[in-house]
N, C-alpha and C positions, 0 to 999 in steps of 0.2 A: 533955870529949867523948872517948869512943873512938876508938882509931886508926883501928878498919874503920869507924866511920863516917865520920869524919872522912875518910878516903877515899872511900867513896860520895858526899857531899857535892861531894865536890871531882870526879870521874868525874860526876855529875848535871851540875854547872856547866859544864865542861868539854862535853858532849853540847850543851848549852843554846846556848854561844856556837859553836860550830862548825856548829848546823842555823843558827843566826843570821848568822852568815858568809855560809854558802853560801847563804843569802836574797838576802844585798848580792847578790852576784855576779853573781845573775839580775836583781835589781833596777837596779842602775844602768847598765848600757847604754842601760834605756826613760828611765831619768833623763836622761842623756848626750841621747836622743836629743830630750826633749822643750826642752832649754834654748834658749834664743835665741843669748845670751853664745858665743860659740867661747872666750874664755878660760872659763868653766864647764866646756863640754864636754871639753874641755880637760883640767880638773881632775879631772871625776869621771872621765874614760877612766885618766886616772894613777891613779886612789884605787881602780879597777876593779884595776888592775893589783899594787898594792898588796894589796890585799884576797884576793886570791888567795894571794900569800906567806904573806897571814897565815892560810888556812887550811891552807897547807902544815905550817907550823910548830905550827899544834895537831894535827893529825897525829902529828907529830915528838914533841909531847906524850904523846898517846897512846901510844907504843911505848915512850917511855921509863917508863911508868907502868905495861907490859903488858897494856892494854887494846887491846880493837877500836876502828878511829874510826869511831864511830858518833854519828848526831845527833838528838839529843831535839827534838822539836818546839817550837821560841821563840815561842810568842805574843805576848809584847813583840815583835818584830819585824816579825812578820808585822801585828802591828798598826796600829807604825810606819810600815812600807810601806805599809798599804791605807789608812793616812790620807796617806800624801804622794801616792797614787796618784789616791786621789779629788778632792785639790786640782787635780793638774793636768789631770782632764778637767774642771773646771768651769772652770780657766781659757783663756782666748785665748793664745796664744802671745807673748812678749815679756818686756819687764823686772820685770812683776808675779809674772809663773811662774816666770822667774827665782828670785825671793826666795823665792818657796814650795818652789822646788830647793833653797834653801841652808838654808832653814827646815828642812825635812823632812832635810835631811843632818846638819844640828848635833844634831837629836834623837835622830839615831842614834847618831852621835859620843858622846853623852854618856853613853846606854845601855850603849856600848862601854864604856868608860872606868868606868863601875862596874862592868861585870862580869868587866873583866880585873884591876882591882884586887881585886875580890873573891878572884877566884884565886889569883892572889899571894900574898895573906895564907893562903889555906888549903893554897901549897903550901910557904912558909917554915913553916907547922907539921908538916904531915910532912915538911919536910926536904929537899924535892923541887929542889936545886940547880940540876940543870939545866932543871929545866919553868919553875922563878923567872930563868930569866934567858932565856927565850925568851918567855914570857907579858910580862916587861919591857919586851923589844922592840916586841913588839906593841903594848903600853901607850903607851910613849915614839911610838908611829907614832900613835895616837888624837886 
């Protein structure tokens, strides 16, 4: 593959997870707020918190790639959310809605975790030293 695509490729994915970030962002506070569990809420206000760094850090991406951060629209995510969204208005509040919080989290978890492996690999081929060891971190936090 070409370098310049192979850079597009990598700037597409890149847009991809960073509109997907900033979905979480907005998304789990209504999560947080819908749990029962206080150890949950608990969790996901940390994972809020969290999640925020890590769109700082694709930012941080961005500039060292000489790009604008800008963010591609995620469908996967926005997906993912409007199915964890619609379980919890069908459900009652309690230990059941619970699971469907941790359900709808681990789905995104794992979305994550592909698509920051994804990157990785496409930024060890351009060579991208430093984007690979800040997408790493991010990886290693998934």
């Amino acid at each position: 593959m070409k370098q310049d695509r192979l850079q597009n490729l990598f700037l597409n994915q890149l847009r991809d997870v960073y509109d997907a970030e900033k979905q979480l962002v907005k998304a789990l506070p209504k999560m947080a707020k819908a749990a029962e569990s206080e150890e949950l809420r608990d969790a996901l206000n940390s994972h809020l918190e969290e999640t925020q760094e890590q769109v700082s850090r694709i930012e941080q991406v961005f500039q060292l790639v000489g790009a604008a951060a800008k963010a591609k629209p995620c469908a996967a995510m926005k997906g993912l959310i409007a199915e964890g969204s619609e379980a919890l208005q069908e459900m009652e509040k309690g230990a059941e809605r619970d699971v469907m919080i941790i359900a709808a989290g681990q789905r995104v978890e794992h979305y994550e975790m592909a698509a920051y492996g994804t990157l990785i690999a496409i930024a060890q081929q351009l060579s991208l030293d430093s984007a690979v060891e800040l997408l790493q971190q991010t990886d290693g936090e998934e």
